[in-house]
PDB file of N, CA, C and O in Angstrom:
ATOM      1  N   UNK A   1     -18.377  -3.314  17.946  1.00  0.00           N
ATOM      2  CA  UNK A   1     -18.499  -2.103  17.167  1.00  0.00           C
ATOM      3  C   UNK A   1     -19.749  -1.317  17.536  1.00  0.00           C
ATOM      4  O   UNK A   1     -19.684  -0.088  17.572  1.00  0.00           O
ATOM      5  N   UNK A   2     -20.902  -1.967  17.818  1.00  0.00           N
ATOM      6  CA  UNK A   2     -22.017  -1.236  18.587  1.00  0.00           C
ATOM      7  C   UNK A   2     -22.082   0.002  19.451  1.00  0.00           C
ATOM      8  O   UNK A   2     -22.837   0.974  19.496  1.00  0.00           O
ATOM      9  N   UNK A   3     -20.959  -0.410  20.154  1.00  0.00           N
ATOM     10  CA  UNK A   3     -20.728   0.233  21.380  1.00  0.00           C
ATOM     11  C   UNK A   3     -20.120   1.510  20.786  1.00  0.00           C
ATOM     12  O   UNK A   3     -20.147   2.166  21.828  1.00  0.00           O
ATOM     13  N   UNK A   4     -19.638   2.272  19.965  1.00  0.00           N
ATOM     14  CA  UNK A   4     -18.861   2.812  19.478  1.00  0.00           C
ATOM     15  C   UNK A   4     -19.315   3.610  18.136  1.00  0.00           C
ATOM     16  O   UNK A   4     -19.597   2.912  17.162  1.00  0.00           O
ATOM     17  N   UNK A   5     -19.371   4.463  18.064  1.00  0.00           N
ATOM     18  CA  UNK A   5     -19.614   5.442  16.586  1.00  0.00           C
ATOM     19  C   UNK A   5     -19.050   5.929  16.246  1.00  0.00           C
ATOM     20  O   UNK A   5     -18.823   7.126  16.423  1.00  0.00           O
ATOM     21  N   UNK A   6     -18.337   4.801  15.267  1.00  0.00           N
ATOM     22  CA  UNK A   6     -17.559   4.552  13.877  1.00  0.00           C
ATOM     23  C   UNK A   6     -18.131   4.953  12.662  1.00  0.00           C
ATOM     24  O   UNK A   6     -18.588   4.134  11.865  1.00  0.00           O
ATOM     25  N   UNK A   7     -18.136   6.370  12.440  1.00  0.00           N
ATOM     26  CA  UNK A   7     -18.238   6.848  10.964  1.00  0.00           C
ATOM     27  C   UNK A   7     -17.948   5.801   9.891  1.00  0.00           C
ATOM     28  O   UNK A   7     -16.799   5.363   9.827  1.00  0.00           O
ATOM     29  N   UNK A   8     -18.853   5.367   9.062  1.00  0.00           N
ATOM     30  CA  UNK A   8     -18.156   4.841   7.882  1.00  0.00           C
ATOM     31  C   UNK A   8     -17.719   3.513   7.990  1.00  0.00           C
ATOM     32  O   UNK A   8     -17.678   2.753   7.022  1.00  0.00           O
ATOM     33  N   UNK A   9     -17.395   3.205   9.118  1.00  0.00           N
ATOM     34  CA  UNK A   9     -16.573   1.464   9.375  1.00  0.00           C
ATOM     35  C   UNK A   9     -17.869   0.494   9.246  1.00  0.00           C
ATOM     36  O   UNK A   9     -18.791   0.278  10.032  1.00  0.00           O
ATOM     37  N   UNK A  10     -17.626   0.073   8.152  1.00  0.00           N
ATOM     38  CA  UNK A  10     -18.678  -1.237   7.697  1.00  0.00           C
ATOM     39  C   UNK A  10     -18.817  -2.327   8.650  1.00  0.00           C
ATOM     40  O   UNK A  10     -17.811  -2.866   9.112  1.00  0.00           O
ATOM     41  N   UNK A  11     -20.105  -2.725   9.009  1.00  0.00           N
ATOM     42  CA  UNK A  11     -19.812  -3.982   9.555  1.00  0.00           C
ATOM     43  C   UNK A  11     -20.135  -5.273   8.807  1.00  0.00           C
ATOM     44  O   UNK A  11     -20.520  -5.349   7.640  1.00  0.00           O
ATOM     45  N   UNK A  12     -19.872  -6.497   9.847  1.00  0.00           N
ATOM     46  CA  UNK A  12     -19.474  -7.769   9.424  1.00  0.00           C
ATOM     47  C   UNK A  12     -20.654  -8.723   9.453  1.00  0.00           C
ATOM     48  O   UNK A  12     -20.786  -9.872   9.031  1.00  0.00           O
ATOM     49  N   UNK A  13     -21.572  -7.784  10.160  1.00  0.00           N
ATOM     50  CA  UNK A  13     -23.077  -8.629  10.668  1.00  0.00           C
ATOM     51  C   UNK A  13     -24.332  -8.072  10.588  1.00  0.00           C
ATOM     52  O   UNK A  13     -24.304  -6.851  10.429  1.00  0.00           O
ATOM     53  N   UNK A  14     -25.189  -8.465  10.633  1.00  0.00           N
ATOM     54  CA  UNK A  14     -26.718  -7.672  10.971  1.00  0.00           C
ATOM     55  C   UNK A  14     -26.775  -7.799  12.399  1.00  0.00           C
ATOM     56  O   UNK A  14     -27.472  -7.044  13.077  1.00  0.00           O
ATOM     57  N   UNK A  15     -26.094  -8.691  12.875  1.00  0.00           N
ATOM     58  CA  UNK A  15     -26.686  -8.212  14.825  1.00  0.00           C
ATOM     59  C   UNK A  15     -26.434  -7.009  15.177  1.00  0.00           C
ATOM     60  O   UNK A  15     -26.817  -6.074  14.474  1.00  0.00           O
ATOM     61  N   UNK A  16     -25.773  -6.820  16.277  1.00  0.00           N
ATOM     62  CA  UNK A  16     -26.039  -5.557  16.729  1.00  0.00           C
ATOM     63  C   UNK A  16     -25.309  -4.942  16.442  1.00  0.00           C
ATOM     64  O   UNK A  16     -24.205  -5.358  16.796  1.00  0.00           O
ATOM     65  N   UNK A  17     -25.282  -3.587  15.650  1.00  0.00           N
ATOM     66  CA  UNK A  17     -23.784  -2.956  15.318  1.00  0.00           C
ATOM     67  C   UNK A  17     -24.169  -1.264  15.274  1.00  0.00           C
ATOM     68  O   UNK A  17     -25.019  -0.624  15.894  1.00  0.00           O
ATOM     69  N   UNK A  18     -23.266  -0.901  14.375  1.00  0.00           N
ATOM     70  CA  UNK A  18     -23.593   0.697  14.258  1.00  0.00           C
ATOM     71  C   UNK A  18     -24.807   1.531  13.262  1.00  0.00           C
ATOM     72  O   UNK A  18     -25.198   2.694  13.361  1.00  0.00           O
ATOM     73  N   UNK A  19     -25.098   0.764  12.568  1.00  0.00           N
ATOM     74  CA  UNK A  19     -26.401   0.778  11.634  1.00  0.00           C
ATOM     75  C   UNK A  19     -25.401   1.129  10.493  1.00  0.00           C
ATOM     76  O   UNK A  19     -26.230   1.352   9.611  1.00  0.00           O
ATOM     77  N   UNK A  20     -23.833   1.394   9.722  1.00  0.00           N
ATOM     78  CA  UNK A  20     -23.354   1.138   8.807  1.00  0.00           C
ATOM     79  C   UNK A  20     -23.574  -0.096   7.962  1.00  0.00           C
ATOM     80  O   UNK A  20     -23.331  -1.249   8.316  1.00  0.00           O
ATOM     81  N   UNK A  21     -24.043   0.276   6.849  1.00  0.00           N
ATOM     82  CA  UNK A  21     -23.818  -0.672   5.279  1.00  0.00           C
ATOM     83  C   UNK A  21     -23.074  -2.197   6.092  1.00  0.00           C
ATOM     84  O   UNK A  21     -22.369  -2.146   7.100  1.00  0.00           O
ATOM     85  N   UNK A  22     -23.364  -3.165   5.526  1.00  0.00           N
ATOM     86  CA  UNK A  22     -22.295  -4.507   5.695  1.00  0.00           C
ATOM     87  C   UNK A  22     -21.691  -4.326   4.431  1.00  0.00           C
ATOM     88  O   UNK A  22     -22.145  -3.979   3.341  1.00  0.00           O
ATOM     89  N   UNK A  23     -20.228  -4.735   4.942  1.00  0.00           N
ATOM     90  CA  UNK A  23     -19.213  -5.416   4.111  1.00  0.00           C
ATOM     91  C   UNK A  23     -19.776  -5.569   2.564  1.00  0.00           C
ATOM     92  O   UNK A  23     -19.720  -4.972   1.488  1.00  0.00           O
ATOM     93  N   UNK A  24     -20.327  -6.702   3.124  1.00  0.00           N
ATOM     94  CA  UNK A  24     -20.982  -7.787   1.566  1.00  0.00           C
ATOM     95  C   UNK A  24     -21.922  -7.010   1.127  1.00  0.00           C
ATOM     96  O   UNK A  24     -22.487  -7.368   0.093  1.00  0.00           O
ATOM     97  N   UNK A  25     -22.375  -5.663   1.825  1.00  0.00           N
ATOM     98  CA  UNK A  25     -23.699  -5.316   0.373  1.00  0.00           C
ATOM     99  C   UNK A  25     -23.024  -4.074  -0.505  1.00  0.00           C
ATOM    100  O   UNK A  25     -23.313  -3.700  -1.641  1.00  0.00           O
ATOM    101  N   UNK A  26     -21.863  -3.487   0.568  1.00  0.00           N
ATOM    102  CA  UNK A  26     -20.534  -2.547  -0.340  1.00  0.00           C
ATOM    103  C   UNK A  26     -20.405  -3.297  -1.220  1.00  0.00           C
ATOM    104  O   UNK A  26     -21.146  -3.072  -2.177  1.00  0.00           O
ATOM    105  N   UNK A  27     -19.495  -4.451  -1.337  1.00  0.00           N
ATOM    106  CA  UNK A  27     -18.294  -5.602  -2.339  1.00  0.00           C
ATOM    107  C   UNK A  27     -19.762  -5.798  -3.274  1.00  0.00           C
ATOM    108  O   UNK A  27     -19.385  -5.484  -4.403  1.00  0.00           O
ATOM    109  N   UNK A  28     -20.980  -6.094  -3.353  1.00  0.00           N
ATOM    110  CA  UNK A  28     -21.457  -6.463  -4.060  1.00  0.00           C
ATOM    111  C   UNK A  28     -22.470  -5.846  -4.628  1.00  0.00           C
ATOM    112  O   UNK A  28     -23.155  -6.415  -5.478  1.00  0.00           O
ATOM    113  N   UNK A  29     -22.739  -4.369  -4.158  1.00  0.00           N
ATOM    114  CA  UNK A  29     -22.885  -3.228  -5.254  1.00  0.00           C
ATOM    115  C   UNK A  29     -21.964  -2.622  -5.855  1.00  0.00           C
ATOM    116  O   UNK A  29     -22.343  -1.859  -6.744  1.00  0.00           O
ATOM    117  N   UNK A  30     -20.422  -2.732  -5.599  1.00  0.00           N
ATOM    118  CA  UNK A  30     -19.207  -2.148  -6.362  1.00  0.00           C
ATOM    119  C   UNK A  30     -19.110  -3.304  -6.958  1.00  0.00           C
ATOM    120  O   UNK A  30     -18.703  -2.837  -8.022  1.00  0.00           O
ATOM    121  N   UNK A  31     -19.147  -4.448  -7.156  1.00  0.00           N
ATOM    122  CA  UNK A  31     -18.817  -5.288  -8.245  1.00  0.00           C
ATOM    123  C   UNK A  31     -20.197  -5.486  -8.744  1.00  0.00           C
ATOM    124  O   UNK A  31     -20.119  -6.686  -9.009  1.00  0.00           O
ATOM    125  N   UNK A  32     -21.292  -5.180  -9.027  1.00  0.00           N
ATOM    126  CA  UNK A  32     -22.749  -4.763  -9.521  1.00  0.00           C
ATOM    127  C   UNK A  32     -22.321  -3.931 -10.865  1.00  0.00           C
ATOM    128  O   UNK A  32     -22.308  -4.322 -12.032  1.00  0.00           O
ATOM    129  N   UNK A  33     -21.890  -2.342 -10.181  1.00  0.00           N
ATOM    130  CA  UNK A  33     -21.614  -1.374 -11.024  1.00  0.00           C
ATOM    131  C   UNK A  33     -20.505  -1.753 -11.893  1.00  0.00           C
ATOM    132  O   UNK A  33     -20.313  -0.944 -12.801  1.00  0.00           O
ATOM    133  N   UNK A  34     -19.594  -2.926 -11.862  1.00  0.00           N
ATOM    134  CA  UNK A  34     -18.521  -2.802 -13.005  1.00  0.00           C
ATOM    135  C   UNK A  34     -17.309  -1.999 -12.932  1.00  0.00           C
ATOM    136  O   UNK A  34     -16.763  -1.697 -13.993  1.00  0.00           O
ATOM    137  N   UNK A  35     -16.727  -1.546 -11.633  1.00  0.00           N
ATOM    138  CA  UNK A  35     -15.406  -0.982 -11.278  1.00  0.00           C
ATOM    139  C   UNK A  35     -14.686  -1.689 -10.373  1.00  0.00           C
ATOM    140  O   UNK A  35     -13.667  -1.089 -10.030  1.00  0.00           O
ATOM    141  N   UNK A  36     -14.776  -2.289 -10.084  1.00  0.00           N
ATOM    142  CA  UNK A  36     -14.408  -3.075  -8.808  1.00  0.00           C
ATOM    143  C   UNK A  36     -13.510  -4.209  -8.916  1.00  0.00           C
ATOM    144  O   UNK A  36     -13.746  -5.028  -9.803  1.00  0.00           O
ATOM    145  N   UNK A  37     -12.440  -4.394  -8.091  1.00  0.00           N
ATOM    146  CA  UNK A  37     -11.807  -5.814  -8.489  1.00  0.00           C
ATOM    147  C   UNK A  37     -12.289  -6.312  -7.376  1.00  0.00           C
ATOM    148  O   UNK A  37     -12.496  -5.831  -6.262  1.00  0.00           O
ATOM    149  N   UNK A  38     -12.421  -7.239  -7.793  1.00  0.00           N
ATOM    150  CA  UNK A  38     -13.012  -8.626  -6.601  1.00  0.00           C
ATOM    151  C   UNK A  38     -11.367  -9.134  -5.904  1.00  0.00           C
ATOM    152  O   UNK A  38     -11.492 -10.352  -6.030  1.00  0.00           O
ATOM    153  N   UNK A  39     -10.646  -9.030  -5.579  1.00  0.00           N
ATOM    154  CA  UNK A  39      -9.717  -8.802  -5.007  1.00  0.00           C
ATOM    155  C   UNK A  39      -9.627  -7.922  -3.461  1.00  0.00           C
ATOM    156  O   UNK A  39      -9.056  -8.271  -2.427  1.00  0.00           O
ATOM    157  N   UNK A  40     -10.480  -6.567  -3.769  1.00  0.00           N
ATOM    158  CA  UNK A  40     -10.423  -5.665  -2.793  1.00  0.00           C
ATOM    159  C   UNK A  40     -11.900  -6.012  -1.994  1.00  0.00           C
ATOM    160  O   UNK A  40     -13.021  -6.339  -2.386  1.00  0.00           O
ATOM    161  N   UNK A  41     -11.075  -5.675  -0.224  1.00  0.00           N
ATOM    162  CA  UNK A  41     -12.227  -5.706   0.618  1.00  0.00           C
ATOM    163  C   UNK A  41     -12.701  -4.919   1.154  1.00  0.00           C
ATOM    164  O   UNK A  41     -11.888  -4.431   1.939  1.00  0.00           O
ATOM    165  N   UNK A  42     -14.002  -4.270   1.222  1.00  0.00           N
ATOM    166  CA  UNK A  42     -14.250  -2.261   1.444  1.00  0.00           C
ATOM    167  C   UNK A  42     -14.244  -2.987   3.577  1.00  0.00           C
ATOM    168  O   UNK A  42     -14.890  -3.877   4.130  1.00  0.00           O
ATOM    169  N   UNK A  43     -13.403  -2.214   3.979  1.00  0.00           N
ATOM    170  CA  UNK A  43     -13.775  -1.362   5.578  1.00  0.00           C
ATOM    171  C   UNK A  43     -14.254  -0.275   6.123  1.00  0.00           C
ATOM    172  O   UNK A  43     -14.665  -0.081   7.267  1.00  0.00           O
ATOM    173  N   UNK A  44     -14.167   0.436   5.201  1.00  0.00           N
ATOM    174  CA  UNK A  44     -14.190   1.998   5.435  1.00  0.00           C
ATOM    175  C   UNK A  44     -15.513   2.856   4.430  1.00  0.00           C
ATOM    176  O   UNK A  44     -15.187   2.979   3.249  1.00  0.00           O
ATOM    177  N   UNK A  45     -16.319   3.187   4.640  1.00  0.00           N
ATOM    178  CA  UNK A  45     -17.042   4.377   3.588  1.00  0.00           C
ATOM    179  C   UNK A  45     -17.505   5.771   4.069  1.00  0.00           C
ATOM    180  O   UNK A  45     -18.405   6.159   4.814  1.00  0.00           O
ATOM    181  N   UNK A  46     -16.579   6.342   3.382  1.00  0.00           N
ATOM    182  CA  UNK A  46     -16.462   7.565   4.152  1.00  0.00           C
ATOM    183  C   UNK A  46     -17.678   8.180   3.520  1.00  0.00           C
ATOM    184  O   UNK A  46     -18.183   8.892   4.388  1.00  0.00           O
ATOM    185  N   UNK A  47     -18.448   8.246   2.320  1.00  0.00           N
ATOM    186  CA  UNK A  47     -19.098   8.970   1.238  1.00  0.00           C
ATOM    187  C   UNK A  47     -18.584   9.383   0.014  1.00  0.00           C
ATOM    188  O   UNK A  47     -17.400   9.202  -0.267  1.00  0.00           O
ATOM    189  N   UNK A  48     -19.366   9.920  -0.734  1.00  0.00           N
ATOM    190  CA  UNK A  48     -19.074  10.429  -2.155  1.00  0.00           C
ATOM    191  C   UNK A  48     -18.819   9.071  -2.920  1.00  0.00           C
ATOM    192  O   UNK A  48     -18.513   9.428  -4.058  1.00  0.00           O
ATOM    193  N   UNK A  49     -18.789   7.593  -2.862  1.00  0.00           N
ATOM    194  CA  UNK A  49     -17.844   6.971  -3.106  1.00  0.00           C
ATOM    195  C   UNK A  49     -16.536   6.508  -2.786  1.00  0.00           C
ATOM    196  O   UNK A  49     -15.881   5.672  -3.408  1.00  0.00           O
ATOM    197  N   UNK A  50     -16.302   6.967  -2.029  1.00  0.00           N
ATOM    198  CA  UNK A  50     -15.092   6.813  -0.991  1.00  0.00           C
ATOM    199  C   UNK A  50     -15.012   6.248  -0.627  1.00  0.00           C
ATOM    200  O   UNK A  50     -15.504   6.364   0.496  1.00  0.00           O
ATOM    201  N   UNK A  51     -14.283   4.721  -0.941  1.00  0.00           N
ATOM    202  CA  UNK A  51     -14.123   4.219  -0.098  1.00  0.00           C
ATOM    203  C   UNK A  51     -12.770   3.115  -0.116  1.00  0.00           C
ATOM    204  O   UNK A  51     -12.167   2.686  -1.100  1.00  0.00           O
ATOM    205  N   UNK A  52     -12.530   2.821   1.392  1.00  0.00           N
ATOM    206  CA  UNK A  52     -11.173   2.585   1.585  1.00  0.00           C
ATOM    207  C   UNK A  52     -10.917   0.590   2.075  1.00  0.00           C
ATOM    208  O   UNK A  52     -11.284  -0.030   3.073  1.00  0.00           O
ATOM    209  N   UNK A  53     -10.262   0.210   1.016  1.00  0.00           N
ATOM    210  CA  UNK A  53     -10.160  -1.228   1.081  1.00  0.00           C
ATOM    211  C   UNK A  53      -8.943  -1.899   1.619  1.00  0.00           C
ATOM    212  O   UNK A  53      -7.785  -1.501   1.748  1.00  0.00           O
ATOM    213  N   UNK A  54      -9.684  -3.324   1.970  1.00  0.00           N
ATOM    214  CA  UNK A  54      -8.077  -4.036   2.224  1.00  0.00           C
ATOM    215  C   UNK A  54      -7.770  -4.850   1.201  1.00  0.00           C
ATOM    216  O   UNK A  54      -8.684  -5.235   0.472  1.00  0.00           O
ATOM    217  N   UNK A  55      -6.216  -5.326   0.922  1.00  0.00           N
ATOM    218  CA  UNK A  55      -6.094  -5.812   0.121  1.00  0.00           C
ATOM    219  C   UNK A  55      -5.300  -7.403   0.490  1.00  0.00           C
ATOM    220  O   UNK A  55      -4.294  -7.483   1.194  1.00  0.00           O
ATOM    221  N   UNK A  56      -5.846  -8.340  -0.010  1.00  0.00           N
ATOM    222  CA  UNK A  56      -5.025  -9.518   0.610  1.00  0.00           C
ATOM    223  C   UNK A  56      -3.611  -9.585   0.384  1.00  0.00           C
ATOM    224  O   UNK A  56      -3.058  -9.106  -0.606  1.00  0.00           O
ATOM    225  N   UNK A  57      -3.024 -10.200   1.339  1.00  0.00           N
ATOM    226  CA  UNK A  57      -1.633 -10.617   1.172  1.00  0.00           C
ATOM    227  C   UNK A  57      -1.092 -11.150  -0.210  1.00  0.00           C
ATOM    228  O   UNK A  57      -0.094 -10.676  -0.752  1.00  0.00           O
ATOM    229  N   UNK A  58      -1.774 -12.082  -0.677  1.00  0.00           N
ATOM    230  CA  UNK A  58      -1.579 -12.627  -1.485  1.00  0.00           C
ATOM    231  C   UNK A  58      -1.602 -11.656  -2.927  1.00  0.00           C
ATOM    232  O   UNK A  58      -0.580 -11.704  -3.611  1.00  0.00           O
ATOM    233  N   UNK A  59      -2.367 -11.068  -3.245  1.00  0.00           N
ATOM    234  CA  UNK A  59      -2.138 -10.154  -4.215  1.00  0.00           C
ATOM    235  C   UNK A  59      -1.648  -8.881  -4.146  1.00  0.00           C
ATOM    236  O   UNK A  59      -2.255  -7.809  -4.137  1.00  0.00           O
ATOM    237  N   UNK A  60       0.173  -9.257  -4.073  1.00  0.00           N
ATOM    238  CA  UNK A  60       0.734  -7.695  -3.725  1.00  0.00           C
ATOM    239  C   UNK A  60       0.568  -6.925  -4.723  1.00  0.00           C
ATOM    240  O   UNK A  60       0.460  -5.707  -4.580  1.00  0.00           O
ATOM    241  N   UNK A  61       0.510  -7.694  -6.214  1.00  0.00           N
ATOM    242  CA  UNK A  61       0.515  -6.510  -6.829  1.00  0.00           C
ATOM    243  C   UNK A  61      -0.421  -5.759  -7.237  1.00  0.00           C
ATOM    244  O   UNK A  61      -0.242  -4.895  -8.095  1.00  0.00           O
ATOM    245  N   UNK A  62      -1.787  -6.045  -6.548  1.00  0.00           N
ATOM    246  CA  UNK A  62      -2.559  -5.011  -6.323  1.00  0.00           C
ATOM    247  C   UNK A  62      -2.568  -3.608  -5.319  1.00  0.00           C
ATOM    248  O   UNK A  62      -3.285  -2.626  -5.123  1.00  0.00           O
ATOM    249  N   UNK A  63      -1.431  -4.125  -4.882  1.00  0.00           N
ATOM    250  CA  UNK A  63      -1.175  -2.990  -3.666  1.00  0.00           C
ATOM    251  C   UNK A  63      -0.998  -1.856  -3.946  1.00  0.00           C
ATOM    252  O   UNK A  63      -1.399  -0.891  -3.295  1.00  0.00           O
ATOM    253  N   UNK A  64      -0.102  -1.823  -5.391  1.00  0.00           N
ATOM    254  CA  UNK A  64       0.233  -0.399  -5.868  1.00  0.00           C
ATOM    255  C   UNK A  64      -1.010   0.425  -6.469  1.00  0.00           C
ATOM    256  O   UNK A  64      -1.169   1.644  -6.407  1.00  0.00           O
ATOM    257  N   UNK A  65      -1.808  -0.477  -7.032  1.00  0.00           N
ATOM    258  CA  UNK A  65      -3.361   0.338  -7.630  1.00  0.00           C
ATOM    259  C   UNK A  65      -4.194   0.895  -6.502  1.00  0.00           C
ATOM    260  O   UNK A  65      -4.863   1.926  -6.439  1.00  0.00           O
ATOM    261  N   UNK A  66      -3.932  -0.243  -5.473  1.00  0.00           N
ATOM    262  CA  UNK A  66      -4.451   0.264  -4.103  1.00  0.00           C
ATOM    263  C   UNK A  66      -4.224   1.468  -3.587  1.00  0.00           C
ATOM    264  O   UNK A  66      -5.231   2.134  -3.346  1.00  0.00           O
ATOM    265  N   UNK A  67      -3.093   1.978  -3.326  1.00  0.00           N
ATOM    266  CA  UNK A  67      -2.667   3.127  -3.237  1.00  0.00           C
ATOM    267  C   UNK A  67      -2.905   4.119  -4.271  1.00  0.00           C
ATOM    268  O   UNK A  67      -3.335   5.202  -3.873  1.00  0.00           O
ATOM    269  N   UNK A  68      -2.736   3.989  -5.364  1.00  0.00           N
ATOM    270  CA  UNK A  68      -3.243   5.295  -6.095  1.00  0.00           C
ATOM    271  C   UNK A  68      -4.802   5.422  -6.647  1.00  0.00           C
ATOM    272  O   UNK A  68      -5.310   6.268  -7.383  1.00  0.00           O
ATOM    273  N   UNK A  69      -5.364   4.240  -5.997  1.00  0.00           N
ATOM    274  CA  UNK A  69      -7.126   4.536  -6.006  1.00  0.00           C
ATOM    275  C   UNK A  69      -7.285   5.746  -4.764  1.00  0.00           C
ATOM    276  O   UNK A  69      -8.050   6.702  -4.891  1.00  0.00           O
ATOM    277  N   UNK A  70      -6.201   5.463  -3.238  1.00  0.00           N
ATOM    278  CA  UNK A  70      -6.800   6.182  -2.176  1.00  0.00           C
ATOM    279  C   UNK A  70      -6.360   7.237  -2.663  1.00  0.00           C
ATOM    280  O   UNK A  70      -7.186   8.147  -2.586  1.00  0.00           O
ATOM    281  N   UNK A  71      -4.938   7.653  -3.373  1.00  0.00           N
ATOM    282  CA  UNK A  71      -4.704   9.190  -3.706  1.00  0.00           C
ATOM    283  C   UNK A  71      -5.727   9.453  -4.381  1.00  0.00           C
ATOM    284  O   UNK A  71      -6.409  10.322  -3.838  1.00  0.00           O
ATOM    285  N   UNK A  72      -6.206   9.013  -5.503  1.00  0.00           N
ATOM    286  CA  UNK A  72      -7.331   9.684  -6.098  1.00  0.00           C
ATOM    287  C   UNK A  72      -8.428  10.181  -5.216  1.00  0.00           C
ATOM    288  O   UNK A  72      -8.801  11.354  -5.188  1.00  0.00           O
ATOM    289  N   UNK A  73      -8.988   9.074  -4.395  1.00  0.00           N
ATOM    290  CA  UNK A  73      -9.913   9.472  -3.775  1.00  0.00           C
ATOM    291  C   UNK A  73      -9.660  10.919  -2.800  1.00  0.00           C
ATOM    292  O   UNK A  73     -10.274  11.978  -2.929  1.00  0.00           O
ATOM    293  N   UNK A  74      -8.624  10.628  -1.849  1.00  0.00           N
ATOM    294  CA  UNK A  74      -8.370  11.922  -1.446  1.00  0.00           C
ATOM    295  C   UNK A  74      -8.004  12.944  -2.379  1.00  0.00           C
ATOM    296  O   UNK A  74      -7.263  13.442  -1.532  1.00  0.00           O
ATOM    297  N   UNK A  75      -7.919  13.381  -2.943  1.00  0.00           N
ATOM    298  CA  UNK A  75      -7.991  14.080  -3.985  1.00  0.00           C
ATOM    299  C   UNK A  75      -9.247  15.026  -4.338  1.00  0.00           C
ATOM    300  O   UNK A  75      -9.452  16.240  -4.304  1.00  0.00           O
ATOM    301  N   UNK A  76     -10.150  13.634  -4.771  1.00  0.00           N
ATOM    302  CA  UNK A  76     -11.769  14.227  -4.944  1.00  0.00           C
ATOM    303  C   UNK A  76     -12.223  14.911  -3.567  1.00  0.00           C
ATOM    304  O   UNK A  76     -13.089  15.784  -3.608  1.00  0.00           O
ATOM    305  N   UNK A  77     -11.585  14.483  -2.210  1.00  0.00           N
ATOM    306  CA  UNK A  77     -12.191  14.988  -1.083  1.00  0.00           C
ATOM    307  C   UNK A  77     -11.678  16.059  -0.861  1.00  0.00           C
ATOM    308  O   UNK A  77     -12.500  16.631  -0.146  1.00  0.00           O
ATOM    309  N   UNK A  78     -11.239  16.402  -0.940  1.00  0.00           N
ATOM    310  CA  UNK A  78      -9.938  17.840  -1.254  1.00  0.00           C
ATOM    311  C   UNK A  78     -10.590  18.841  -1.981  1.00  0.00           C
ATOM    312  O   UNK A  78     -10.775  19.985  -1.568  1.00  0.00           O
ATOM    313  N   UNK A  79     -10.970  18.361  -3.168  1.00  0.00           N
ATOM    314  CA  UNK A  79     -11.379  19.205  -3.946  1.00  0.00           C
ATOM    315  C   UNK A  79     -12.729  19.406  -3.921  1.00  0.00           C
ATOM    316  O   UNK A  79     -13.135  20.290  -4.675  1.00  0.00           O
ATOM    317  N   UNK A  80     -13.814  18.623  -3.029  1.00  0.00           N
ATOM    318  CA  UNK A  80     -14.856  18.825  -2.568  1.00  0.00           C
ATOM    319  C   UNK A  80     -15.237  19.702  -1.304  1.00  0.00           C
ATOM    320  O   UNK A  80     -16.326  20.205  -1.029  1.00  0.00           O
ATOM    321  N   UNK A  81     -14.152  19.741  -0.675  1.00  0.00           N
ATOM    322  CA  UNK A  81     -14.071  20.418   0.314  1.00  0.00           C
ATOM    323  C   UNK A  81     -13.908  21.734  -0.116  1.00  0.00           C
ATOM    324  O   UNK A  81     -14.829  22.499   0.172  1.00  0.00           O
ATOM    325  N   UNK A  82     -13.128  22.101  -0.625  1.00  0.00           N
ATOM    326  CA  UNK A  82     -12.317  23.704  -1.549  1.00  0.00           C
ATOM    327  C   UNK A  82     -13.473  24.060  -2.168  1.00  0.00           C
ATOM    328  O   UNK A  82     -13.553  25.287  -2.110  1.00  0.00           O
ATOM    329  N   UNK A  83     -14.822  23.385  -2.982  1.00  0.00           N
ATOM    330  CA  UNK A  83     -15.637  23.693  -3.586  1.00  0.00           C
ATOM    331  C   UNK A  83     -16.638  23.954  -2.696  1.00  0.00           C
ATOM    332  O   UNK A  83     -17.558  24.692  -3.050  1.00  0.00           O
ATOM    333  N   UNK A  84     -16.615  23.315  -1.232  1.00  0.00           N
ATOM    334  CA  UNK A  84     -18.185  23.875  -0.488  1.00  0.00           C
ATOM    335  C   UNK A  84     -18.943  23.135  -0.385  1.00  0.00           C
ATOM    336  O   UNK A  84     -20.032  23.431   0.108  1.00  0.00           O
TER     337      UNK A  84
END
């Protein structure tokens, strides 16, 4: 991932990477603040809060909240954009 500038794509390590947030200090300031299911795994932080998770196999039926967390979020980006 070093090699490469990946907006937003969290990494997995402190060695050498893109200077993005790790994984584990996302998952464990969103489950800090009290919104968060410990279920979801952040990959992605785009800003504003934004951000885009995986969800294990095993808990499909988080999949559907999954999806209408990202509509929301795109949503707010939408409407942040339209505002300037």
């Amino acid at each position: 991932m070093s090699k490469y500038g990946l907006p937003g794509i969290l990494n997995v390590s402190t060695g050498e990477n893109n200077g993005n947030d790790l994984i584990g200090f996302v998952y464990d300031y969103e489950i800090k603040n009290g919104n968060w299911d410990a279920n979801l795994i952040p990959f992605l932080d785009v800003g504003n809060g934004i951000i885009f998770v995986l969800v294990p196999k095993k808990v499909r039926n988080h999949l559907y909240i999954t999806t209408i967390v990202i509509i929301l979020m795109w949503k707010n980006i939408i409407k942040t954009l339209k505002n300037g």
